[in-house]
C-alpha positions in Angstrom: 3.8 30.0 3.9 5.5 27.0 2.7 6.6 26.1 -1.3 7.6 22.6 -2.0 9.1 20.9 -5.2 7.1 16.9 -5.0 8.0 14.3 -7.5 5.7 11.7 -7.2 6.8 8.4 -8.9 4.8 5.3 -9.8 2.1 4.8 -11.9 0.8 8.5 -12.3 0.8 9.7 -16.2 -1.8 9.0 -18.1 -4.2 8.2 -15.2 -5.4 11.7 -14.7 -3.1 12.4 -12.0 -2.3 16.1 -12.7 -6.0 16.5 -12.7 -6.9 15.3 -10.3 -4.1 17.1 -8.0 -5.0 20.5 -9.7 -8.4 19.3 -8.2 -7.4 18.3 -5.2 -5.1 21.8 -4.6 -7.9 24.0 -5.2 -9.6 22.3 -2.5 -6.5 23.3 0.0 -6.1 26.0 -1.2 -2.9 25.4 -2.9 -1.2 27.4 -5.5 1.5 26.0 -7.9 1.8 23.6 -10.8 1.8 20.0 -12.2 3.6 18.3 -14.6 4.6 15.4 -16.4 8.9 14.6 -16.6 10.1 12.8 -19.5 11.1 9.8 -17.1 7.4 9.3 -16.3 7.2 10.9 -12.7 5.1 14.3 -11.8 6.9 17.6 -11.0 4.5 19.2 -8.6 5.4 22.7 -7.4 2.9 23.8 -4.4 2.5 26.9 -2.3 0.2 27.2 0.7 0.0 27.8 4.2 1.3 25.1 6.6 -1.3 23.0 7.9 -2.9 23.1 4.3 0.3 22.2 2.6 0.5 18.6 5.0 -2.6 17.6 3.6 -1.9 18.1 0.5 1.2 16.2 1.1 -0.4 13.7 2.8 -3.2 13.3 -0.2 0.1 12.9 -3.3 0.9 10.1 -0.7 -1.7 7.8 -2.6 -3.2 10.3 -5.3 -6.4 9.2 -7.1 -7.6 5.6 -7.4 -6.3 5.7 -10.6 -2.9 6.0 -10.2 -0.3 4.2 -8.0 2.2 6.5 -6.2 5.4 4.0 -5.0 7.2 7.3 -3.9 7.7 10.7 -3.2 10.3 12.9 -2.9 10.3 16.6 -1.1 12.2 19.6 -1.6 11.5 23.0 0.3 11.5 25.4 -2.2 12.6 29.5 -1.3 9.2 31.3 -0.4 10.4 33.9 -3.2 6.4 34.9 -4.9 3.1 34.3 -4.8 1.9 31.6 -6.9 -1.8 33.3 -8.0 -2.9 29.6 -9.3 -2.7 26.1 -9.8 -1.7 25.3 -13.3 -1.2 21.8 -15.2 1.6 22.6 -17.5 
C-alpha cells in the first residue's frame, strides 16, 4: 500500500475538479480525500495499492478537461490506517 499527500495547482476550483477525482479514485480503487485550500490549489490525500496509485497520479497530471493542472506536488504520507472511502471535504 502506498498513501500520498498531492497538491494539484492551476486552474482546478470551481471546475469540478474534486469531483471529478472522487470519480476518478473510485475507478482505481483509491481511498482518501479531496479538498479545496484557501490559496486556490487541491489537497488530495490518496491510499491504494501501487500500480493503482501511479495511475491515479498519472490522471491528477492533467485532471478533467475542465480544469488546468500547471503543477503537482507529492508527499509520501506514513501508511498508518485504512482509509474506507474517498471523501470530498
Amino acid at each position: 500500500m502506498r498513501k500520498v499527500k498531492i497538491l494539484v495547482s492551476g486552474r482546478v476550483q470551481g471546475v469540478y475538479f474534486r469531483l471529478f477525482t472522487q470519480n476518478k479514485a473510485k475507478h482505481f480503487a483509491i481511498k482518501g480525500s479531496a479538498k479545496n485550500l484557501p490559496d486556490g490549489r487541491v489537497e488530495i490525500i490518496a491510499e491504494a495499492e501501487k500500480l493503482a496509485m501511479e495511475k491515479f497520479i498519472k490522471w491528477c497530471h492533467k485532471g478533467p478537461i475542465t480544469a488546468r493542472v500547471d503543477h503537482i506536488e507529492i508527499t509520501e504520507l506514513q501508511h498508518d490506517e485504512l482509509l474506507t472511502s474517498f471523501d470530498i471535504t
